[in-house]
C-alpha positions as a Markdown table, in Angstrom:
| # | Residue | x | y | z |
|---|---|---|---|---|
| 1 | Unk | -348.0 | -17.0 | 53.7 |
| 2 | Unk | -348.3 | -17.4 | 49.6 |
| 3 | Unk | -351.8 | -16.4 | 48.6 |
| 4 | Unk | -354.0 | -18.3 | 46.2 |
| 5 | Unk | -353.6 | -17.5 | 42.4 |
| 6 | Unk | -355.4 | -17.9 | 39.2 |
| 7 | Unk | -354.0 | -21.6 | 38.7 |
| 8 | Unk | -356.1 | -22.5 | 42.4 |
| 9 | Unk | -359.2 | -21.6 | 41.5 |
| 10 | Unk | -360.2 | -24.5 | 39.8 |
| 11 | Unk | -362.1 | -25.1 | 36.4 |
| 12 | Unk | -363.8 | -22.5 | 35.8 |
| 13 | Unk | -366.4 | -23.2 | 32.9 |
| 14 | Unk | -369.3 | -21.5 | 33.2 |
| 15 | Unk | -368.5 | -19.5 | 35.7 |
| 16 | Unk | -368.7 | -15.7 | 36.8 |
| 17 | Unk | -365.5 | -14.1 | 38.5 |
| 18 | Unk | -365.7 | -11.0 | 40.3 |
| 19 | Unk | -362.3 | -8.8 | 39.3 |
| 20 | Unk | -361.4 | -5.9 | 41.3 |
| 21 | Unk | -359.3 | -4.1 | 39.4 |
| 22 | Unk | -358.0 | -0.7 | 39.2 |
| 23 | Unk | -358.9 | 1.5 | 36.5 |
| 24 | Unk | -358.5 | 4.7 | 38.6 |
| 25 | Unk | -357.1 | 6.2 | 35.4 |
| 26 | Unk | -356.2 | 9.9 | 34.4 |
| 27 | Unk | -358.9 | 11.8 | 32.6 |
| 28 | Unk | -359.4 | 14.4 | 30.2 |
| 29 | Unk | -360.9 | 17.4 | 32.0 |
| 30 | Unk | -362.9 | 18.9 | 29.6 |
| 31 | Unk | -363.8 | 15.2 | 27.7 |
| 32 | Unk | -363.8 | 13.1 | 30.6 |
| 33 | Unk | -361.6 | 11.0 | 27.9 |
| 34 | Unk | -358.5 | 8.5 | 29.2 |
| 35 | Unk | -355.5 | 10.2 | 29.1 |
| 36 | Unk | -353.7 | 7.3 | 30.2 |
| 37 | Unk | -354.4 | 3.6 | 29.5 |
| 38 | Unk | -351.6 | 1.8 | 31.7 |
| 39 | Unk | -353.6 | 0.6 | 34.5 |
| 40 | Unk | -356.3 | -0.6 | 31.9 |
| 41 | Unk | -353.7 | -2.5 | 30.3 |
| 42 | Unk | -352.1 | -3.9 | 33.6 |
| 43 | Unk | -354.8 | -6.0 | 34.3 |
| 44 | Unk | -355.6 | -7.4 | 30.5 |
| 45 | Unk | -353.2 | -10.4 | 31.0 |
| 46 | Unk | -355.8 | -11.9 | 34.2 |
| 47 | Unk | -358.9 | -11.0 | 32.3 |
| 48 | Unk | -357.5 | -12.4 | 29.5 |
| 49 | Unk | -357.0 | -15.5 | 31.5 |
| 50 | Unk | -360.3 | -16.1 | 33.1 |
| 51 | Unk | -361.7 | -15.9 | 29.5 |
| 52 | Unk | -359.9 | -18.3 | 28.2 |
| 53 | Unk | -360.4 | -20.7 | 30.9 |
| 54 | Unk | -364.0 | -20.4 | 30.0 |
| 55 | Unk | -365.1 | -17.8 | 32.8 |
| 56 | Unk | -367.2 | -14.6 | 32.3 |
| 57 | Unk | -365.7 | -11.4 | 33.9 |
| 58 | Unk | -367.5 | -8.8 | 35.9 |
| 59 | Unk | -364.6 | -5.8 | 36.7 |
| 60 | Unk | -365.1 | -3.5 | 39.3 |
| 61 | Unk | -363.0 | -0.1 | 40.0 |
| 62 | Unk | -363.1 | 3.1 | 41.2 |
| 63 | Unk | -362.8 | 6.6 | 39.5 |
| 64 | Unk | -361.6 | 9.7 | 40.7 |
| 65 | Unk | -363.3 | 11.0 | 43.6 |
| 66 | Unk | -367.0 | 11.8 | 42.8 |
| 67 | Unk | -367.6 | 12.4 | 46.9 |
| 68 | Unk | -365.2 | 15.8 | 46.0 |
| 69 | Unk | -366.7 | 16.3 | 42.2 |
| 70 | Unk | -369.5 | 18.8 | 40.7 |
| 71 | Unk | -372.7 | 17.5 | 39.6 |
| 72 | Unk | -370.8 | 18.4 | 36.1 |
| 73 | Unk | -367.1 | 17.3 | 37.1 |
| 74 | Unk | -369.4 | 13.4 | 38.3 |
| 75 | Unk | -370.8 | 13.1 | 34.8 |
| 76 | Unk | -367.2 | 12.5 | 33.1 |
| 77 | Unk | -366.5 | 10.1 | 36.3 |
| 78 | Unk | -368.9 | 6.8 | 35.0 |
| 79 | Unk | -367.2 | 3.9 | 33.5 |
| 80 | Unk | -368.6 | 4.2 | 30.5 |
| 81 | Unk | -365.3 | 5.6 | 28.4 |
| 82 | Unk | -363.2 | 3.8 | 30.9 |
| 83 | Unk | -365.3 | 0.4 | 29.7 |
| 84 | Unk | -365.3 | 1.1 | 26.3 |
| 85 | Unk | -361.3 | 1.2 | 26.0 |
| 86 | Unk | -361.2 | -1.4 | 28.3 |
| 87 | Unk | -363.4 | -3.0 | 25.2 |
| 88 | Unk | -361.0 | -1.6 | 22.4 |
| 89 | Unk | -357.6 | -3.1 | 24.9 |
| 90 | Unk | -359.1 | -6.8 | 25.2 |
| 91 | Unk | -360.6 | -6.7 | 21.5 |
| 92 | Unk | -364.2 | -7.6 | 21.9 |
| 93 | Unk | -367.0 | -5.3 | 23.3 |
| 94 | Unk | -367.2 | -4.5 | 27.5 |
| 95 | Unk | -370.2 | -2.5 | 28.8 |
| 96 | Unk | -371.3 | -0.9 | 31.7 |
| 97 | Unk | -373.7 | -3.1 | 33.4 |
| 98 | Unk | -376.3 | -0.6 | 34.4 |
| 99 | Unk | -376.1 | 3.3 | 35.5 |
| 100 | Unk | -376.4 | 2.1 | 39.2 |
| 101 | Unk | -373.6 | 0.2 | 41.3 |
| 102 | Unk | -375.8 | -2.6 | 42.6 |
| 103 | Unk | -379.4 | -3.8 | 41.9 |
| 104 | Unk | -381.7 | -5.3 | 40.0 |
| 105 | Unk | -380.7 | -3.9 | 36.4 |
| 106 | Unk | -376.9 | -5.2 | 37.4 |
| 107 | Unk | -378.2 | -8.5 | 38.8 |
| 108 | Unk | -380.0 | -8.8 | 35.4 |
| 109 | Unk | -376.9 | -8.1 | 33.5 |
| 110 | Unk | -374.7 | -10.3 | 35.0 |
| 111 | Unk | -377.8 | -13.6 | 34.7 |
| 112 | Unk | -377.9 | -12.7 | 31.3 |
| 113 | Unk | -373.7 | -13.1 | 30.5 |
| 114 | Unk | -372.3 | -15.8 | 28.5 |
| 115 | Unk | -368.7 | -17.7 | 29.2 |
| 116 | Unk | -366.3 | -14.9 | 27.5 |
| 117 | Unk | -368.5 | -11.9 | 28.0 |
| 118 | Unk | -367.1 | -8.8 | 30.5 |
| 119 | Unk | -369.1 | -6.3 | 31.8 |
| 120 | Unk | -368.0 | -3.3 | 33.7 |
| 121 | Unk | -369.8 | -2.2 | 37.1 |
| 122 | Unk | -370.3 | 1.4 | 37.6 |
| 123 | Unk | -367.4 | 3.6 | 39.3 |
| 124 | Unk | -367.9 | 1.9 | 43.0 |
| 125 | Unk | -367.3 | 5.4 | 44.8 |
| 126 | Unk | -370.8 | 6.4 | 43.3 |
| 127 | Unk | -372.1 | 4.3 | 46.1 |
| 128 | Unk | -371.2 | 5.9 | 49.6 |
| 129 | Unk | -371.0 | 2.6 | 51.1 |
| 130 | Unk | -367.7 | 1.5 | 49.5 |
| 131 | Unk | -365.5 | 3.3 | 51.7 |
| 132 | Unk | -367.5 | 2.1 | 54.2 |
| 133 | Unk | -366.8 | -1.6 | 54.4 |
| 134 | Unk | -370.3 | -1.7 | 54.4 |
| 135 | Unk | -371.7 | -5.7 | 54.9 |
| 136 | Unk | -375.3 | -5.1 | 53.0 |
| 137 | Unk | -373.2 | -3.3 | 49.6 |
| 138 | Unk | -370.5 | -5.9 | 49.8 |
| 139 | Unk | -373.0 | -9.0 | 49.6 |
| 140 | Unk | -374.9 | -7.5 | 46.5 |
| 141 | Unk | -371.3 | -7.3 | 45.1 |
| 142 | Unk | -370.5 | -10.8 | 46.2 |
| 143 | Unk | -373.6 | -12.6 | 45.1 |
| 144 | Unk | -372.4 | -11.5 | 41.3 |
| 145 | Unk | -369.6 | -13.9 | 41.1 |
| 146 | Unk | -368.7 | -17.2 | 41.9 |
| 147 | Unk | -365.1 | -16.5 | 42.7 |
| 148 | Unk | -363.3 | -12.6 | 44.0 |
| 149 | Unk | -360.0 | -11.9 | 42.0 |
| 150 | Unk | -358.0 | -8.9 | 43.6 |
| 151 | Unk | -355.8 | -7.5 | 41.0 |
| 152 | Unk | -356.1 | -4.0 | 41.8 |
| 153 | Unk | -352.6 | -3.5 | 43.4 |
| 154 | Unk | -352.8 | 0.0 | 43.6 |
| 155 | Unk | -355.9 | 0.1 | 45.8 |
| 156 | Unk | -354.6 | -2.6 | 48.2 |
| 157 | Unk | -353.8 | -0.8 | 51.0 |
| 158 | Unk | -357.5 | 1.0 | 51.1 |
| 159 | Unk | -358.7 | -1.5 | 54.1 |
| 160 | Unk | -361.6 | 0.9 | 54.1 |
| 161 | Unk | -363.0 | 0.1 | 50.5 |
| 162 | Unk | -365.4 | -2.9 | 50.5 |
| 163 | Unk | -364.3 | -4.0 | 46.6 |
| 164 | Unk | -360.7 | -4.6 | 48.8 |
| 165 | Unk | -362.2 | -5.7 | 52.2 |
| 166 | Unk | -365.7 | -6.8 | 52.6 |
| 167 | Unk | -366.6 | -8.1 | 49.2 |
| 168 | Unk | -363.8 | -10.9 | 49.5 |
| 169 | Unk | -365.1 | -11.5 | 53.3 |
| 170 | Unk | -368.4 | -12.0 | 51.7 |
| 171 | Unk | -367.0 | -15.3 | 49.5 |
| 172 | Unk | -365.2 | -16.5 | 52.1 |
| 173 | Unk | -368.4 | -16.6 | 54.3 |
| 174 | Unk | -370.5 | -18.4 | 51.2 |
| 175 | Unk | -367.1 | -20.5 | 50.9 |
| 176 | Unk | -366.2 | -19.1 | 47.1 |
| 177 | Unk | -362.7 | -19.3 | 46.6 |
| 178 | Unk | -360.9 | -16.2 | 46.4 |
| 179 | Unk | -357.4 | -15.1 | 44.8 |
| 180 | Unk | -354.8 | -12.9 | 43.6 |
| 181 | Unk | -354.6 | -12.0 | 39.9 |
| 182 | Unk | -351.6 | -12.2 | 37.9 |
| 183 | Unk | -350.6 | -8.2 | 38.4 |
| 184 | Unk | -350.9 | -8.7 | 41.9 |
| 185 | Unk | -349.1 | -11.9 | 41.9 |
| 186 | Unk | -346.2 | -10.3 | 39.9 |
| 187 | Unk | -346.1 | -7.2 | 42.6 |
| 188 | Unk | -345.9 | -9.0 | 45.3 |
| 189 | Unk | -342.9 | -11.5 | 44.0 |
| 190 | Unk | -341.3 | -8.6 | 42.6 |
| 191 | Unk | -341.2 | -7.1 | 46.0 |
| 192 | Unk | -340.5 | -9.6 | 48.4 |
| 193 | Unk | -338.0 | -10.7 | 46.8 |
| 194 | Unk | -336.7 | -7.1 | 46.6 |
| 195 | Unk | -336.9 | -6.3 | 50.3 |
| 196 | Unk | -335.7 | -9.7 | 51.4 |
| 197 | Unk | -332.6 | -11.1 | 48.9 |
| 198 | Unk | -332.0 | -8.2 | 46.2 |
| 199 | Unk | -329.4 | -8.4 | 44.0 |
| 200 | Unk | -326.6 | -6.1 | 45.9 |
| 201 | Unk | -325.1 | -4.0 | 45.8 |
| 202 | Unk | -329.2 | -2.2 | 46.2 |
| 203 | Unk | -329.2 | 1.4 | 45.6 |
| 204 | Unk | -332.4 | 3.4 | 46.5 |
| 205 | Unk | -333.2 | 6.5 | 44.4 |
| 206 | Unk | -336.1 | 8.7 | 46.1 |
| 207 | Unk | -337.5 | 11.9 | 44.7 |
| 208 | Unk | -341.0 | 14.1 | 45.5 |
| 209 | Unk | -341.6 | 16.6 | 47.9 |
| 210 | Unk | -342.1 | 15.8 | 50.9 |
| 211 | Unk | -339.9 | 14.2 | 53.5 |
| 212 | Unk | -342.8 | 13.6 | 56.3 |
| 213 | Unk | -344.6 | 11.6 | 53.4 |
| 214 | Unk | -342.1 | 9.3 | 53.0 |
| 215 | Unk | -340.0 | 9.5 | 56.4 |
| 216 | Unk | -340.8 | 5.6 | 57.1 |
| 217 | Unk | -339.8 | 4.5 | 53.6 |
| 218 | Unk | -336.7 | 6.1 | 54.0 |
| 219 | Unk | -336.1 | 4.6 | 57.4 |
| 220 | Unk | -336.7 | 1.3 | 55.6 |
| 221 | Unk | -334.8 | 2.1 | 52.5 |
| 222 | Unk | -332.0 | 2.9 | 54.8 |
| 223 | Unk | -332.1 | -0.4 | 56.6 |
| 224 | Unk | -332.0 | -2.3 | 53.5 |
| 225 | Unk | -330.0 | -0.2 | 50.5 |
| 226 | Unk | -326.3 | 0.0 | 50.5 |
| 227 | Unk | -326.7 | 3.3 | 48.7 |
| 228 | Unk | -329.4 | 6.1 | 49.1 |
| 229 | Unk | -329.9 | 9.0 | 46.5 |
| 230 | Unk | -332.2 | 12.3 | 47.1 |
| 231 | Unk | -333.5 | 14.6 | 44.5 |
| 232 | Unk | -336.5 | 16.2 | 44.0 |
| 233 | Unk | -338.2 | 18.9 | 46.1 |
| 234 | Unk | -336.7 | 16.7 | 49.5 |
| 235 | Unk | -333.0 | 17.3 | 48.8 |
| 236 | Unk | -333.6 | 21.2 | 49.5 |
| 237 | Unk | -335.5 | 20.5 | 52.7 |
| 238 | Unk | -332.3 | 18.4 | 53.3 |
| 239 | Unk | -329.8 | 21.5 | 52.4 |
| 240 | Unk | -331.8 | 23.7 | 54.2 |
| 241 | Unk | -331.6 | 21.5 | 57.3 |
| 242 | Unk | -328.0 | 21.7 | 56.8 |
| 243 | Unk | -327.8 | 25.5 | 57.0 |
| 244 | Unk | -327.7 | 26.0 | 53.7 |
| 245 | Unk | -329.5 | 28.9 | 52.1 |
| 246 | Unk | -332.5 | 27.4 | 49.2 |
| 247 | Unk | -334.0 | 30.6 | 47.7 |
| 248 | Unk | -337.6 | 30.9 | 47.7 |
| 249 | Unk | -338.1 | 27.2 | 48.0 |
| 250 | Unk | -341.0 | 26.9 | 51.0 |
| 251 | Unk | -339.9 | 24.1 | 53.8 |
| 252 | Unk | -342.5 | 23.5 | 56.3 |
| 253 | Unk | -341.1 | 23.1 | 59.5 |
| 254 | Unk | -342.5 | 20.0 | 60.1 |
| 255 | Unk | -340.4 | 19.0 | 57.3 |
| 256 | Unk | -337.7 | 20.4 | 58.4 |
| 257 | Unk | -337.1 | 18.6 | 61.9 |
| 258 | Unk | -338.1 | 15.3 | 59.3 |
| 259 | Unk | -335.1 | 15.6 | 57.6 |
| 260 | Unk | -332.9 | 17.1 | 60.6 |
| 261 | Unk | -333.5 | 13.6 | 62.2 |
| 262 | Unk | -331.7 | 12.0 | 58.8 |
| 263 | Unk | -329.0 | 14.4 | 58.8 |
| 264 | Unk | -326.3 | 11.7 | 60.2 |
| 265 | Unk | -326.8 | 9.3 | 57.4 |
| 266 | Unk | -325.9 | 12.1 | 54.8 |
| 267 | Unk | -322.2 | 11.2 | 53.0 |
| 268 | Unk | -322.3 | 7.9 | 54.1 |
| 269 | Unk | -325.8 | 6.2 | 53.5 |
| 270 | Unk | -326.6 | 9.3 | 51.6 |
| 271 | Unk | -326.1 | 11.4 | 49.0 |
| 272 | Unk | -327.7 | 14.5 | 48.2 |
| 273 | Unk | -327.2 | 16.6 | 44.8 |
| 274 | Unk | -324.2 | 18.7 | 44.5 |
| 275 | Unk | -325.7 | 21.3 | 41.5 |
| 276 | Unk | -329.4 | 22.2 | 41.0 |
| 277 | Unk | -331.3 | 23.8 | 38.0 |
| 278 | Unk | -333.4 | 26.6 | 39.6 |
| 279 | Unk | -335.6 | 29.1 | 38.0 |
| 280 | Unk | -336.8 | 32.7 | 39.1 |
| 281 | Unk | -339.9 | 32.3 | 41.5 |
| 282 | Unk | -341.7 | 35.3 | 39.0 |
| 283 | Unk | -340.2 | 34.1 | 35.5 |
| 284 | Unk | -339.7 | 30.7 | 34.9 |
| 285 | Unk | -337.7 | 31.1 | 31.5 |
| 286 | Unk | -335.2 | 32.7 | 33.7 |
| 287 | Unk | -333.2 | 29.4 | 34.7 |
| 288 | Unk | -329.7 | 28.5 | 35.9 |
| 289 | Unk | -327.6 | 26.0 | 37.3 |
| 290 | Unk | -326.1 | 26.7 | 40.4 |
| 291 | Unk | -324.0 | 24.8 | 43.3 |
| 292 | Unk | -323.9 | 25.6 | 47.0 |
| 293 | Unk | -326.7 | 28.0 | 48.1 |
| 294 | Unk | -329.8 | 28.8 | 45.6 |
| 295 | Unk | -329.7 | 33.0 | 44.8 |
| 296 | Unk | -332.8 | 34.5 | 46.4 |
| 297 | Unk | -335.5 | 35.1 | 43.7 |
| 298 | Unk | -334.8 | 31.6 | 42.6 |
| 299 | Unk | -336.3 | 28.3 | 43.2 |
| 300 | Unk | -335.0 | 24.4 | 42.5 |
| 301 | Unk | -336.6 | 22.6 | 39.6 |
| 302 | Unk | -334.4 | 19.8 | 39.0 |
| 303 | Unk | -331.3 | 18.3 | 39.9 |
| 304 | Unk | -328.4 | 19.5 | 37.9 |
| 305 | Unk | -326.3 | 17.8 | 34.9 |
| 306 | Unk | -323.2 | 17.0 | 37.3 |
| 307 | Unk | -325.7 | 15.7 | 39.6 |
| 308 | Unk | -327.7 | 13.6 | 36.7 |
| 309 | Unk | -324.5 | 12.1 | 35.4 |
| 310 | Unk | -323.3 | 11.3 | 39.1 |
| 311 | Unk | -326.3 | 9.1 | 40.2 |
| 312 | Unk | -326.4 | 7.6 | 36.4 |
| 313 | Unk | -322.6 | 6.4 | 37.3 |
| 314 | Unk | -324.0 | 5.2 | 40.7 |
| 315 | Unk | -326.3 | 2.7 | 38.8 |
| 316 | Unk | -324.0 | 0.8 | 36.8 |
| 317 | Unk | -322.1 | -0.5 | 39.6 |
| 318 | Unk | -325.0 | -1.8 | 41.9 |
| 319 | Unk | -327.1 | -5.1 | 41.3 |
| 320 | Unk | -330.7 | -3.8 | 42.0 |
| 321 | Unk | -331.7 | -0.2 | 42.4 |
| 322 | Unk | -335.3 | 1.1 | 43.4 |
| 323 | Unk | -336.5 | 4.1 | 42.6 |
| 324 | Unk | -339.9 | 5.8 | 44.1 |
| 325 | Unk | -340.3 | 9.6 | 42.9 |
| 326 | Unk | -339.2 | 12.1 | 40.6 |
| 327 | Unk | -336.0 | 13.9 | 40.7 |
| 328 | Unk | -337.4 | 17.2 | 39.5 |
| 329 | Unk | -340.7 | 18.8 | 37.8 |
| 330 | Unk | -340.6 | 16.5 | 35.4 |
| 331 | Unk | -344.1 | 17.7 | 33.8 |
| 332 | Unk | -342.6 | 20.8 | 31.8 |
| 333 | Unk | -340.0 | 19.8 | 29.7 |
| 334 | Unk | -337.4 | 22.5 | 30.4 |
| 335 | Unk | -337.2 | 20.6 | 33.8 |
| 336 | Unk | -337.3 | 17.2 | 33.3 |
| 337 | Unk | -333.6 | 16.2 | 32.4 |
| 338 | Unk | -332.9 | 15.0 | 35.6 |
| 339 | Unk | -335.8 | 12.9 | 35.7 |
| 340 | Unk | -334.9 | 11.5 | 32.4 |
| 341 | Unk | -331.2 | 11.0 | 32.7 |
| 342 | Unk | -332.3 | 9.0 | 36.0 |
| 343 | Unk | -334.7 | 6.8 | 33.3 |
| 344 | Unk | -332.1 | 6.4 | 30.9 |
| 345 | Unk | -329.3 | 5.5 | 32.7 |
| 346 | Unk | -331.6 | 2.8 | 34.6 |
| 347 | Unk | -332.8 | 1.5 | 31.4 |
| 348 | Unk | -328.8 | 1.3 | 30.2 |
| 349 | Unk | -327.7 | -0.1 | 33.7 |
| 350 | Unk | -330.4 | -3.1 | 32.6 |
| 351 | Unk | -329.1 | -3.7 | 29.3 |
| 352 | Unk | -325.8 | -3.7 | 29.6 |
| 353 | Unk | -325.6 | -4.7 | 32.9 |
| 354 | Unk | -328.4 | -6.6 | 33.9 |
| 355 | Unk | -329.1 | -4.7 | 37.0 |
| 356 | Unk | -332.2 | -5.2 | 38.4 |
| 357 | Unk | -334.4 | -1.8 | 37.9 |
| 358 | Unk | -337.8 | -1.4 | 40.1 |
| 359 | Unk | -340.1 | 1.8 | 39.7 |
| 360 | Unk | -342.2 | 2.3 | 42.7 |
| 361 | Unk | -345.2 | 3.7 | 40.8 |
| 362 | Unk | -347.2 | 6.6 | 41.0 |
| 363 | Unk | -345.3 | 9.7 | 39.0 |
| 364 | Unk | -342.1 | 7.7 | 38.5 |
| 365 | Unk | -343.5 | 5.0 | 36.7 |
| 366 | Unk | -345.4 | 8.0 | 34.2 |
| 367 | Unk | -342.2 | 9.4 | 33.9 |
| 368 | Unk | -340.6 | 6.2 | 32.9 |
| 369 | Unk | -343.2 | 5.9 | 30.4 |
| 370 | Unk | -343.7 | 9.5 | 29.4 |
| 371 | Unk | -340.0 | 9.0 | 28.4 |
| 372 | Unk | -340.5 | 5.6 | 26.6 |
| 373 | Unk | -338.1 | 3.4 | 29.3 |
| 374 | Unk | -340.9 | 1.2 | 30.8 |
| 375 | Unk | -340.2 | -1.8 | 28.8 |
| 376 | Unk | -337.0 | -1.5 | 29.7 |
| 377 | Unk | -337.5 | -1.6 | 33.5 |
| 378 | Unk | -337.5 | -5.0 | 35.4 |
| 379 | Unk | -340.5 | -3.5 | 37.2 |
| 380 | Unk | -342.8 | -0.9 | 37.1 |
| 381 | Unk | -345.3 | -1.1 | 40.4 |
| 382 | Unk | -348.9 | -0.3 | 39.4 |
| 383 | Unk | -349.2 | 0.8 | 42.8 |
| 384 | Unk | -347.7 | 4.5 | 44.3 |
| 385 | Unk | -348.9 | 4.2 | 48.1 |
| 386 | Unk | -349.5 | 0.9 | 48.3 |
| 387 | Unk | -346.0 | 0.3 | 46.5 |
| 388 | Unk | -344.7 | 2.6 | 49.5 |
| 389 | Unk | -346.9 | 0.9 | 52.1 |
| 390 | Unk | -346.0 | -2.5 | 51.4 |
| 391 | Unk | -341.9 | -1.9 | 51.0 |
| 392 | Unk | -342.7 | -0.4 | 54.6 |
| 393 | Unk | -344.2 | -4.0 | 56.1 |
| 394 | Unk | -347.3 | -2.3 | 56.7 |
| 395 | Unk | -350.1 | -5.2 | 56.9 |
| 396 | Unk | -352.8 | -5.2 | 54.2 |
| 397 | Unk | -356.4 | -6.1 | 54.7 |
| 398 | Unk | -357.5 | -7.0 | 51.5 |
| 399 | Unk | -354.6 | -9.3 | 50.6 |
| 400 | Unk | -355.8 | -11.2 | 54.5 |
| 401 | Unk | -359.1 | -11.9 | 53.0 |
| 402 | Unk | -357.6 | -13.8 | 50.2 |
| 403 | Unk | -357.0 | -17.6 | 50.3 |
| 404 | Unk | -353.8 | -19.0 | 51.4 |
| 405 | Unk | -352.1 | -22.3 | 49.9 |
């Protein structure tokens, strides 16, 4: 059933809207600085909104995970340099409402806002009763806004979290309206309309490691794509299920029987590489590209150029493809031209073609932008797992506590 939006929730002068949105962003090690400002910027055009429809905005997001950090590694996970970009993004000043999550000093700050003002509250996992649903932590969230905004699409499927979960339960029990944000609006179209009347024909392209991660996304993919293409770490666990010899490459065994139980759809649903860029397990300069079996010594870092060129061909003759992880290591440069032949050829597919490109988030949608193709996807999901999870039809808890139509 379509969820409530932005353009439900009335006039909102003089009102304060809780925003849960997800700032979980990469940081600096040393600094504690942002690395990486996309999720920051995802959620700009809904803030953006509220303001000018005369709300004041109170955001709320995790940060890392301070319940695995140092004493020293917790100091670079407060808000307070994720707040002040947020600040520099929107182009007026955003400040941590108070060192604490909830309490009197936040209760204060959010009396004392103004129509147009934004405040930040502190990273939520600081408080071990947000991944707790807890009822007492959600309600002193909850009395700080007159309205709950989930646009934090990539922390949707956390049913455990109560900034998803309880926090929204909360309005709906003090009848405040609650809705979706624009970034969550946009993923959800995006994607239902993917899964239930893509463009055909609907290649899949699926990359990463692990087969057992992602065995139900395949079994979807599989149901829905005319066309399925393997890279990555996978497509040796693959090879190797087919008796073919992978080098040093490590398969669990668990990953083995995953991919043994997919073997049938091989060369007709489909297809994996047919030449691999490996390197030497103990020198990594040492690199080659090699078809068949992978010499021991060696390991696969990437699919290979016949193989690039292949699945780039492959795009410009379907109407929609979706692609969900990368086809090689695409962090060190030396192996990350399968990955970005993939990019470019989706980003030419769309251009010249107008086929309908959809990155499914997490490290694709980096690599996309590490490689400057992002504007020229159709989609990039802000969400990894819960991009995964939700392709898969697995039910959401935070998007049931938010008003229907």
């Amino acid at each position: 059933m379509p969820k409530k939006t932005l353009a439900d929730l009335g006039d909102l002068t003089g009102k304060t809207v809780l925003v849960r949105v997800d700032f979980n962003v990469p940081l600096d090690k040393k600094t504690g600085a942002v690395k990486n400002d996309r999720r920051i910027r995802g959620a700009l055009p809904t803030v953006q909104k509220l303001l000018d429809a005369g709300a004041a905005v109170v955001a709320m997001s995790h940060l890392g995970r301070p319940e695995k950090a140092t004493s020293e590694e917790r100091k670079n996970l407060t808000m307070d340099r994720v707040a002040a970009r947020f600040g520099e993004l929107l182009g007026k000043p955003v400040k941590k409402a108070a060192d604490e999550v909830v309490g009197p000093a936040v209760m204060a700050a959010v009396k004392a806002m103004k129509p147009g003002d934004v405040v930040v509250l502190e990273n939520l996992r600081f408080d071990p009763r947000e991944q707790k649903n807890d009822p007492e932590f959600a309600a002193a969230i909850a009395a700080l806004g007159d309205a709950y905004v989930n646009d934090a699409f990539g922390t949707s499927h956390n049913d455990k979290d109560a900034s998803m979960v309880a926090v929204p339960a909360a309005h709906k029990a003090a009848g405040k309206p609650r809705a979706v944000g624009l970034l969550v609006e946009r993923e959800l179209h995006v994607i239902d309309n993917l899964m239930g009347s893509p463009k055909r024909p609907l290649i899949g392209i699926m990359g990463g490691a692990k087969v057992s991660d992602k065995i139900a996304f395949i079994n979807t993919l599989l149901s829905k794509v005319d066309h399925l293409l393997i890279g990555g770490k996978m497509a040796y666990t693959f090879r190797k299920a087919q008796g073919v010899d992978v080098g040093n490459m490590k398969v669990p065994d668990e990953e083995l029987e995953n991919a043994k139980k997919l073997l049938h759809h091989v060369d007709r649903l489909i297809t994996l590489p047919t030449d691999y860029l490996v390197a030497k397990s103990d020198n990594l300069d040492d690199t080659k590209v090699v078809t068949g079996s992978i010499p021991a010594g060696y390991e696969g870092v990437d699919i290979g150029p016949e193989t690039t060129a292949h699945f780039g061909n492959k795009l410009f003759s379907c109407g929609t493809v979706i692609w969900n992880g990368p086809v090689g290591w695409f962090e060190k440069p030396a192996f990350a031209g399968g990955t970005k032949g993939v990019a470019a050829a989706m980003a030419k597919a769309s251009a010249d073609n107008g086929v309908v490109t959809v990155v499914g988030g997490g490290e694709t949608a980096e690599a996309v932008e590490q490689f400057g193709h992002d504007e020229a996807m159709t989609h990039v999901s802000t969400g990894g797992g819960a991009f995964l999870a939700y392709v898969e039809g697995k039910p959401f808890q935070s998007l049931a506590q938010i008003d229907s139509k």
